[in-house]
Every structure is written in C-alpha cells, then in structure tokens.
N, C-alpha and C positions, 0 to 999 in steps of 0.2 A: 579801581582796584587798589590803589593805593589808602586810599579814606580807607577800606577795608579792611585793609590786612594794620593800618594804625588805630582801628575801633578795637578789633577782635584782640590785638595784642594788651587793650588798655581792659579788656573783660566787656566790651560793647560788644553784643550779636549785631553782627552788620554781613550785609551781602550786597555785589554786584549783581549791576542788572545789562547788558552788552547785548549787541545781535551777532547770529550765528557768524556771520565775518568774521566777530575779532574773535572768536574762541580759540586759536594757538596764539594770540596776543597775549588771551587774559592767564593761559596757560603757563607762559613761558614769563609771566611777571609774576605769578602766584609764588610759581617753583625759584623764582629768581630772590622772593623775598619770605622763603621758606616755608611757605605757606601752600606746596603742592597739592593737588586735591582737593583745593578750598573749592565748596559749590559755589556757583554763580548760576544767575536766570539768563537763559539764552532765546531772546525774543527770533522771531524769524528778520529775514534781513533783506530788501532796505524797509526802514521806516519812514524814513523821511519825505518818501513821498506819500503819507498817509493823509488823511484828512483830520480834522481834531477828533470827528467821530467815531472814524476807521481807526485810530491811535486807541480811542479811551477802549474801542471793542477789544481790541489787539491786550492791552495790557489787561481787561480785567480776565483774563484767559489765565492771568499767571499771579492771582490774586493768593492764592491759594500756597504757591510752588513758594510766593517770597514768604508769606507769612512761617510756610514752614520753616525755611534756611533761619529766621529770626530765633525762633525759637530752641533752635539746636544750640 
C-alpha cells in the first residue's frame, strides 16, 4: 500500500493487490495516508495454501479488475 500511494502521488497508476483479511488494514492505511477510497484488488483469502496452479487460476480471475485500477 505504501509503493502505492508513493507511485500515484508521483502520477504512477499503481494499485494494491491484498486478500480479503487485510481489507480494514489497507483501509485504515489508505485513509492514514490520504489516500481514502483508493481501489485496491481484494483476492479471496488464504492463498497461501494454494498450489502454483490453483494461485495462477486465482489471480487470472482479476486479470481484468487490475488492469482497470491501472488505467484510472
């Protein structure tokens, strides 16, 4: 969250990508560094017990969601 909100401030499109856990994490650092309401991608959560497979399926699901945030 932090690279992000130091990309966007410098005119970098940049987004977080977090699992649904830390979403009052990324919240309450967004709004901490003025940046309230920043989108971030919220993967379902846990990952990490994923396989490299079950990971690549997982993320290309939000292939789409990141590409937009870039673009805004």
């Amino acid at each position: 969250m932090h690279d992000t909100v130091e990309f966007e401030k410098r005119g970098v499109p940049s987004t977080t990508v977090i699992t649904e856990a830390f979403r009052t994490a990324a919240d309450f650092q967004f709004k901490g560094k003025g940046m309230e309401g920043h989108p971030y991608v919220k993967l379902p959560h846990p990952v990490s017990n994923l396989s490299a497979d079950e990971m690549k399926s997982v993320t290309l699901g939000f292939v789409d969601e990141v590409a937009g945030q870039l673009k805004n």
